[in-house]
N, C-alpha and C positions, 0 to 999 in steps of 0.2 A: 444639160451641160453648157450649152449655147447661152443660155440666160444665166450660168453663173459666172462666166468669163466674160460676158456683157458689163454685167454689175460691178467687178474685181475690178475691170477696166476702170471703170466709170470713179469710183470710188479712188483709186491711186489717183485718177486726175485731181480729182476733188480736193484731196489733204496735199497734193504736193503742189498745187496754186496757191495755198497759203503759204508758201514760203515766200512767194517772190514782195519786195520792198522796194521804194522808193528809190532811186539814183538822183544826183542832183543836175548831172549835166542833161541836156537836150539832144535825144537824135532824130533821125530823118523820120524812121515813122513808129508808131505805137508799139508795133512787133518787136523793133528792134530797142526801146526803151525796156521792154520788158524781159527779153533774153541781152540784154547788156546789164538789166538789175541782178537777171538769177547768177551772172556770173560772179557779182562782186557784194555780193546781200551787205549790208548793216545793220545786224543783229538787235543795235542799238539798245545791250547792255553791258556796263560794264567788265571789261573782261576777269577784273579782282574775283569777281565771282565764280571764277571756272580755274582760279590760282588757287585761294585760301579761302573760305567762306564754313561758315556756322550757322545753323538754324535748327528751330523748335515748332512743333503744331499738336493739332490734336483733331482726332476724330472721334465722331461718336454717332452710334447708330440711335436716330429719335425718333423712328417707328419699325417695328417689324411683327408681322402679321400674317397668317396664312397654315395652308396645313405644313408651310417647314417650319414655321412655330412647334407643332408634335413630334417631329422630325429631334429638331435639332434644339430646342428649349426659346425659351423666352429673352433675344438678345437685344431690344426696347432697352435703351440706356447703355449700353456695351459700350467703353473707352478705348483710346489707343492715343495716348502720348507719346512724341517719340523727337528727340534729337540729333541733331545728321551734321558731322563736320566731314570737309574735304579739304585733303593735300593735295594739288596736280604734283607737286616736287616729287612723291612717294607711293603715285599710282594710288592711293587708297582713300576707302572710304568707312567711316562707320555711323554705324545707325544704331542708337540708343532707346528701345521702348519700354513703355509699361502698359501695362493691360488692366482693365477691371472689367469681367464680363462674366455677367451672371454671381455678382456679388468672390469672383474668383480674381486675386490682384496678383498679377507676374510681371517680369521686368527681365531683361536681358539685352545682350549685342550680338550684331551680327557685323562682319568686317568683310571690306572687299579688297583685296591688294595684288596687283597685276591681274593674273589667272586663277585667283584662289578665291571664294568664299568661307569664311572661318564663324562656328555659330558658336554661340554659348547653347551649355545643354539644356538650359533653360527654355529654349525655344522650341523643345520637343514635347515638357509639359504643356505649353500652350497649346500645344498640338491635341494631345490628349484631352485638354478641354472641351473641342470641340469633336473629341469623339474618334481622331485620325492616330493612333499607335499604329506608328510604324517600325515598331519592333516589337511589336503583339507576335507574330509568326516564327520570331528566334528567340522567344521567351527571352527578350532584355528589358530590364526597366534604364529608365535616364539614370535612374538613381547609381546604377554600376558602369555609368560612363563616364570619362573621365570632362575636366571644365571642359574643352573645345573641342570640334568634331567640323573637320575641314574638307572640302570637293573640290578640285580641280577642274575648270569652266574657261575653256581658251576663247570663250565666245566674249569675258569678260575684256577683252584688251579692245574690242571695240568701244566700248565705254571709254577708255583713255583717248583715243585717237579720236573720237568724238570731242572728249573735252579739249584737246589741243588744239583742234580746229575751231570750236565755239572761243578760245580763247584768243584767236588771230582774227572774230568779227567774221567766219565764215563758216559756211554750212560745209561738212564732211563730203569732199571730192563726189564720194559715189553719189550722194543725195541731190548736189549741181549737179550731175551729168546724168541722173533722170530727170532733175526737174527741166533741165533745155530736150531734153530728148520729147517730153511733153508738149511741152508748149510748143515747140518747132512744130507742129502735129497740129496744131489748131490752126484752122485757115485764118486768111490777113484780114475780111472782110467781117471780125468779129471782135476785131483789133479797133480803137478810136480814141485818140486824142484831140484833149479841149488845151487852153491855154493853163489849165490849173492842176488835172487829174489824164489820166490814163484809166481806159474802162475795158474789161473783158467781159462780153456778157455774149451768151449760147444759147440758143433756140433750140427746137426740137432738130431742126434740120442742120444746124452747125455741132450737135451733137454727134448725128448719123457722120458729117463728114469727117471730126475728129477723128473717131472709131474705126474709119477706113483708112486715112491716114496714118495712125497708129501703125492699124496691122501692116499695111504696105511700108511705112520706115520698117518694121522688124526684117520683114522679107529683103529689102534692098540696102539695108544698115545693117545686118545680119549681125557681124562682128563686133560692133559699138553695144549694138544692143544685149549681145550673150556677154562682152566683159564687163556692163551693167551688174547683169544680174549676177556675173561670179563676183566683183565687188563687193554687192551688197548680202552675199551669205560666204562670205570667204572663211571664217572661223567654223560655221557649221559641214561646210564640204570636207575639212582637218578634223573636224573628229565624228565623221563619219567615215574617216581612212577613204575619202573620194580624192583622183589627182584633180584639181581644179583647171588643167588645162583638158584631160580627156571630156568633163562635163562640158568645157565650152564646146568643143569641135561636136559635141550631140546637139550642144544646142542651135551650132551656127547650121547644121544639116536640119534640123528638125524647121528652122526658121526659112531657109534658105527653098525648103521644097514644101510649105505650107501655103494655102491655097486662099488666098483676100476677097472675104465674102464681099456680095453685088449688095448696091444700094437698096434692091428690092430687101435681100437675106435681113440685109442689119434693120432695115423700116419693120420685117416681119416681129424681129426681136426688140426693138425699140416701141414696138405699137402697144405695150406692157406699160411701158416710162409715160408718165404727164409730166413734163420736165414745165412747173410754175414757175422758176426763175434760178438761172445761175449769171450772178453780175459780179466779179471782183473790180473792185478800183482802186486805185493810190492819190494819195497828190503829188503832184512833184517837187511841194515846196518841203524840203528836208523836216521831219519833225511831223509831216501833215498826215491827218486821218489816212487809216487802208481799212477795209471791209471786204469779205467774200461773204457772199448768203447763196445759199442753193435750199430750194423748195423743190420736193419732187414726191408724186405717189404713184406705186406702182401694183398691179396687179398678178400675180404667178399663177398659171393655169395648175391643177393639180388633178388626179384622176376624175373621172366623168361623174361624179356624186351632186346627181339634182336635188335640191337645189341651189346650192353652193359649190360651182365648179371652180371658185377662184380664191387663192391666200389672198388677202391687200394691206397695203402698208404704205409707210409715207417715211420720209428720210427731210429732215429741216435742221440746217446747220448756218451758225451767224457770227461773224468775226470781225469784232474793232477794234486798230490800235488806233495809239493817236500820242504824241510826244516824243523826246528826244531820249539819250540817257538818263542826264539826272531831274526828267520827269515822263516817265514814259510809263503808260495805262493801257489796260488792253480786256476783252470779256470776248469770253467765248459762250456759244449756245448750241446745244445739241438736244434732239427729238426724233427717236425712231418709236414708229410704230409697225405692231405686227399681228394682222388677224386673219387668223384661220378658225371661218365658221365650223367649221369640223373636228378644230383640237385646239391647239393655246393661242393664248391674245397673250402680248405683251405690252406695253406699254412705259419707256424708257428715257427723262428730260436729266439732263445734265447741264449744270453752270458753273462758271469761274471766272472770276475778275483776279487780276493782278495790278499793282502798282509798282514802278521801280524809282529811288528815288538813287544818287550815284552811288552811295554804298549799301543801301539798305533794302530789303525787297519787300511786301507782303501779300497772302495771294490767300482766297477764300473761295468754296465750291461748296456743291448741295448735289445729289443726285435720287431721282426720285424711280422706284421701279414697282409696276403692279404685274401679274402674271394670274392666269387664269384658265381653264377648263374651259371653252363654251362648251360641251358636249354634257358637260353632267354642272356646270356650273361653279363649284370646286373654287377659293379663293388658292391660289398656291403660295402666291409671294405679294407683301406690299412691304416694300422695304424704302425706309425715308434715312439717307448719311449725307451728314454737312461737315465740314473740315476747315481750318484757317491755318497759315505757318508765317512765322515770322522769319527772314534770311536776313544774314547780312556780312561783309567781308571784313577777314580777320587777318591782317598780315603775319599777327605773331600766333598762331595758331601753329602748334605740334601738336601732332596726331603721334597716337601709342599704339601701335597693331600687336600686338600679341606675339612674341617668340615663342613659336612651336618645338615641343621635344615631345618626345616617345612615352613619358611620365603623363604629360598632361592634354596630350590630341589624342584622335584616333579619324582616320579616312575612311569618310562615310562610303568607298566602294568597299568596303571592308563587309557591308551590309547586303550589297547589293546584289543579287541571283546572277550568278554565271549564265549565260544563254546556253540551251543545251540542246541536240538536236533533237523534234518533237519525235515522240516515241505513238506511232498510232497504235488504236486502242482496239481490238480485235471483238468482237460481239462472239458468244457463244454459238458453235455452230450446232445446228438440227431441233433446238430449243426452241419452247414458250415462254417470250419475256414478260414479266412484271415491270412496270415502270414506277419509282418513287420521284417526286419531284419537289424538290426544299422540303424533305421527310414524309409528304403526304405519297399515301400509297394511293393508287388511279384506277379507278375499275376500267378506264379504257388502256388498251396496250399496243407496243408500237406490232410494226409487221415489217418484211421483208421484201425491199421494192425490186422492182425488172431489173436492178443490176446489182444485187446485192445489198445496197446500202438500206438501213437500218430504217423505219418511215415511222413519225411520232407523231400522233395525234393535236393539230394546230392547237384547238382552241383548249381542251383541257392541260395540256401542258404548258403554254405559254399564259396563261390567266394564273396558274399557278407559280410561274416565274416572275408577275407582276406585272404583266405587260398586258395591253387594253389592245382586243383581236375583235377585226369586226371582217363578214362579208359583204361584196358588193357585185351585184350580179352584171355580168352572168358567171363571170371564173375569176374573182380580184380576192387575195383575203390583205387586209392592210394589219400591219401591226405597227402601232404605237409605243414607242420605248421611255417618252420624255424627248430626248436628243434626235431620235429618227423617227421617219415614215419611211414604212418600209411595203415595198408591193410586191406582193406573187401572185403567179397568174397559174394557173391549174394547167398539167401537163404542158407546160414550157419553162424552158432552163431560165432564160431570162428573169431579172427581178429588178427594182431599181430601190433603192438606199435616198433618201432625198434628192428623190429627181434622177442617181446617178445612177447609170446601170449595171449591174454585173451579172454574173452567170454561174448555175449551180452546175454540179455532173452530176445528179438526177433531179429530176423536175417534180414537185411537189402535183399530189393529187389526189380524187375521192376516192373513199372508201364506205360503202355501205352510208353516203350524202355526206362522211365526214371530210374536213381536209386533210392532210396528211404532210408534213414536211421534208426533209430530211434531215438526218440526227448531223451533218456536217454544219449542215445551215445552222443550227443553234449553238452547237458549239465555236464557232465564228463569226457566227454576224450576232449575236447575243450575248458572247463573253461567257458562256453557262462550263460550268466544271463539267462534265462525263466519266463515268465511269461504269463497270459491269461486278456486280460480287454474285458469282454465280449465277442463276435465269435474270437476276433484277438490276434493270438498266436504271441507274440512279442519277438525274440531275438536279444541280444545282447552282443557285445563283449570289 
C-alpha cells in the first residue's frame, strides 16, 4: 500500500510540473519565478481555438499481433476517421467518425451539449463489431432503436469550465491550486537560476524531502488541501448523491490525525526508485524553450519466489516546447516498462509532436505496445497506432446538435439494471455437492468448512474458470487473473489483491494436499456467477 501511494505521489508531481511556463518579468528567487508562473501560465495558444474551431484526423492500427489476434480478429489495418467541431457559445461539441475494420465500413456522431451525451445508433453496431452487444441480455437489436439514444453526465460541465478557463490563457482554478500546492513542497535548495533559464532538477534525496513535505503540508494545510481534492471531483461527488461539504470535514479529520512518516520510512520505500534524472527548465526570455525529462527505474518486491523476487520497470518521460502563439511547437515522449519474471512484461513508447501556427494547429503521434507471458512465453499483444489531425479556427462555424423528442431518442438508463439488494444464495443443507464449472462437470467436489461456508477445490475450479493457479511453498497459492495477483495463504483470513490486502470470513485450506477456497472468495474477488440446481453447485464465468 506504502509503495503505491509512494508512486501516485510521485507521478501527480511529475504531470503537474509540466504545467508551469515561463513568466516574463524577474523575481527575487527561482522558487518564487516559478509559483508566480503557475499562477498566471500562458498557455500560449490562441484562444479562437477554445471559442470556435474545426478539425479532422485519422487513425489506424499498422500492426496488431498476438494471441488477441484469436481473440478478437485481425485488426492490422483498422481505420477511424473522424471530424470534431466546437462551439464554446452553446456548450457543445460533435465528433464525426467512420470506421473500416476488418473490411466492416461504419460512420456515425456522437454530440456533447452541456450535461448530455447524445449517440447515433449507429455507434452500437460498431460495437457489435468488436464483439460488445450491449443489449444481447434484453434481446434488443440497434436495429429497433430509435436514430439517438442519450445519457445524462454532469461530470460533462467540467469540460466547459475547462474550456472557459483555457480560453482566458489560464489553467482551471483547481489545477493552479495543486499545481502551487506542489511545488510549494519542493525545497528552495533544488530551485536555480541562471541569467537566461530557471531549472528544477531532484535528486534521490530532494525527492525523499518533497514526499515529507507534501505529506506534512496535508497535515498542517488540512483545509486547502481537502477543498483541492473536492474541486477537482466536484461533479463525481453530485452524482454519487455525496454532500461535498460532509466528504471534506472526513477528509480535513482523516488529514488532520494522519501520521508523516520519518525520513528513514520514506528512504525504506524510496530504496525501490533509481531516480536517473528529473530536471525541468524554462527560459525566461517569452517564447524560449521549456523541457521536463524524468528517467526513473524501479524495482517492486513481490512474494518470496526464488529466483525472481522482484517486478522491474522503468518510467522515461520528455517534454519540449519552444515558441510563441503564431509559432509555437512542442513533442512529447513517453516509455514505461514493466517485467515481472513470473507473469507479464509490457513494454509501452508513445509520441507526439504538435505545431501551432495563430489559427491553425496540427499534431501527429505513434504508440507502440508489446505484452507477453514470461512464464509460458505466449506473445499476447504487439500492437503499432499512428494518428495525425488537422485543427483550425472557424468564427463562422454553427454547430446543429440534434433536437430531442420522444419519436426519435430514447435514454440509455432506460437500459440500465436497477441495483437491487443482493439476495444470498443458500447451499443445500445435509447434501453431497456436485460441482459444474463453465459446463464441465468435476470429479473433484466442494465440502463444508468450520463455519459453514461452502470450500471449492483451488486448482481444478479456477483453471477451469481460466485462470493460471500456481503453489508456492510452504502455504502461498497465487492466482493470476490477467488484471490481478492475487495471494492466499492457507488457514489464514488474510489475502492481498496486488499487493493490497483484505480479509476472507473463512480462511482457505488443505484438504487431503488439496487447496480449498471459499465459494465467497470467487464469487467476489473473481466476478464468477453462483448458483445451486439441486446437490450441483454450478459456476461460472
Amino acid at each position: 500500500m506504502k509503495k503505491r501511494k509512494f508512486i501516485t505521489t510521485l507521478l501527480t508531481l511529475v504531470f503537474c510540473l509540466t504545467a508551469v511556463f515561463p513568466i516574463a518579468a524577474a523575481q527575487p528567487t527561482a522558487k518564487d519565478l516559478v509559483l508566480a508562473a503557475a499562477k498566471n501560465i500562458d498557455l500560449g495558444i490562441n484562444e479562437g481555438f477554445y471559442e470556435k474551431s474545426k478539425g479532422d484526423g485519422n487513425f489506424e492500427i499498422t500492426k496488431f499481433d498476438g494471441s488477441l489476434k484469436e481473440e478478437l480478429g485481425d485488426l492490422s489495418g483498422a481505420k477511424l476517421g473522424f471530424y470534431v467541431e466546437y462551439d464554446e457559445s452553446k456548450n457543445a461539441m460533435k465528433l464525426s467518425y467512420d470506421t473500416d475494420i476488418k473490411d466492416i465500413v461504419r460512420d456515425g456522431d456522437i454530440y456533447l451539449q452541456d450535461d448530455q451525451v447524445i449517440l447515433t445508433k449507429d455507434f452500437f453496431y460498431l460495437l457489435q463489431d468488436f464483439g460488445f452487444d450491449v443489449f444481447e441480455e434484453i434481446n434488443v437489436s440497434p436495429s429497433d432503436l430509435p436514430e439517438y439514444l442519450y445519457l445524462d453526465n454532469p461530470q460533462l460541465r467540467t469540460i466547459w469550465e475547462q474550456m472557459a478557463s483555457y480560453q482566458n490563457q489560464q489553467l482551471p482554478e483547481e489545477y493552479t491550486e495543486l499545481l502551487l500546492f506542489m511545488v510549494e513542497a519542493i525545497p528552495d535548495e533544488y530551485f536555480s537560476l541562471s541569467t537566461s533559464k530557471v531549472t528544477i532538477k531532484l535528486d534521490k534525496a530532494g525527492l525523499e524531502e518533497t514526499i515529507i513535505n507534501l505529506l506534512t503540508k496535508m497535515t498542517n494545510e488540512s483545509e486547502r488541501a481537502a477543498d483541492i481534492v473536492i474541486s477537482l471531483n466536484k461533479y463525481n461527488f453530485e452524482e454519487m448523491g455525496m454532500d461535498p461539504e460532509e466528504v471534506k470535514q472526513e477528509l480535513v479529520s482523516g488529514m488532520e490525525n494522519m501520521t508523516v512518516p520519518t525520513r528513514e520510512q520514506v528512504q525504506a520505500i524510496t530504496s525501490f526508485i533509481e531516480l536517473n534524472d528529473f530536471t525541468f527548465e524554462y527560459a525566461l526570455k517569452p517564447g524560449g524553450p521549456k523541457s521536463f525529462n524524468v528517467d526513473m527505474d524501479f524495482k517492486i518486491p513481490q512474494s518470496s519466489i526464488a529466483p525472481n523476487p522482484y517486478v522491474n520497470g522503468s518510467l522515461n518521460f520528455a517534454m519540449d516546447i519552444e515558441g510563441k502563439q503564431d509559432n509555437l511547437e512542442s513533442s512529447y515522449r513517453l516509455g514505461c516498462q514493466f517485467n515481472n519474471p513470473n507473469g507479464l512484461a509490457v513494454d509501452l513508447t508513445y509520441g507526439a509532436n504538435s505545431s501551432y501556427t495563430d489559427t491553425v494547429g496540427l499534431s501527429d503521434m505513434a504508440i507502440d505496445v508489446t505484452a507477453k507471458d514470461n512464464k509460458s512465453g505466449e506473445l499476447i499483444l504487439d500492437l503499432a497506432l499512428t494518428g495525425d489531425s488537422v485543427t483550425e479556427i472557424d468564427t463562422g462555424l454553427v454547430l446543429k446538435v440534434p433536437e430531442l423528442t420522444t419519436e426519435n431518442s430514447l435514454d440509455l438508463k432506460e437500459f440500465m439494471p436497477t441495483p437491487e439488494t443482493p439476495v444470498a444464495v443458500e447451499a443445500p443443507q445435509g447434501r453431497d455437492l456436485s460441482l459444474v464449472v463453465n459446463g464441465v462437470a468435476l470429479e473433484a467436489k466442494p465440502t463444508a468448512g468450520d463455519h459453514g461456508e461452502i470450500m471449492v477445490p483451488a486448482r481444478a475450479a479456477l483453471e477451469q474458470l481460466g485462470y493460471q493457479v500456481e503453489w508456492v511453498e510452504p502455504n502461498e497459492l497465487q492466482v493470476f487473473t490477467g488484471k490481478k495477483t492475487i495471494s492466499l495463504f492457507m488457514d489464514q483470513n488474510s489475502f492481498t489483491v496486488n499487493d493490497i490486502e483484505k480479509d476472507l470470513n473463512t480462511a482457505p485450506g488443505l484438504e487431503a494436499g488439496s487447496a480449498m477456497l471459499p465459494l465467497s472468495f470467487i464469487a467476489t474477488e473473481l466476478d464468477s456467477q453462483i448458483r445451486f440446481e439441486g446437490n450441483v453447485l454450478t459456476i461460472n464465468r
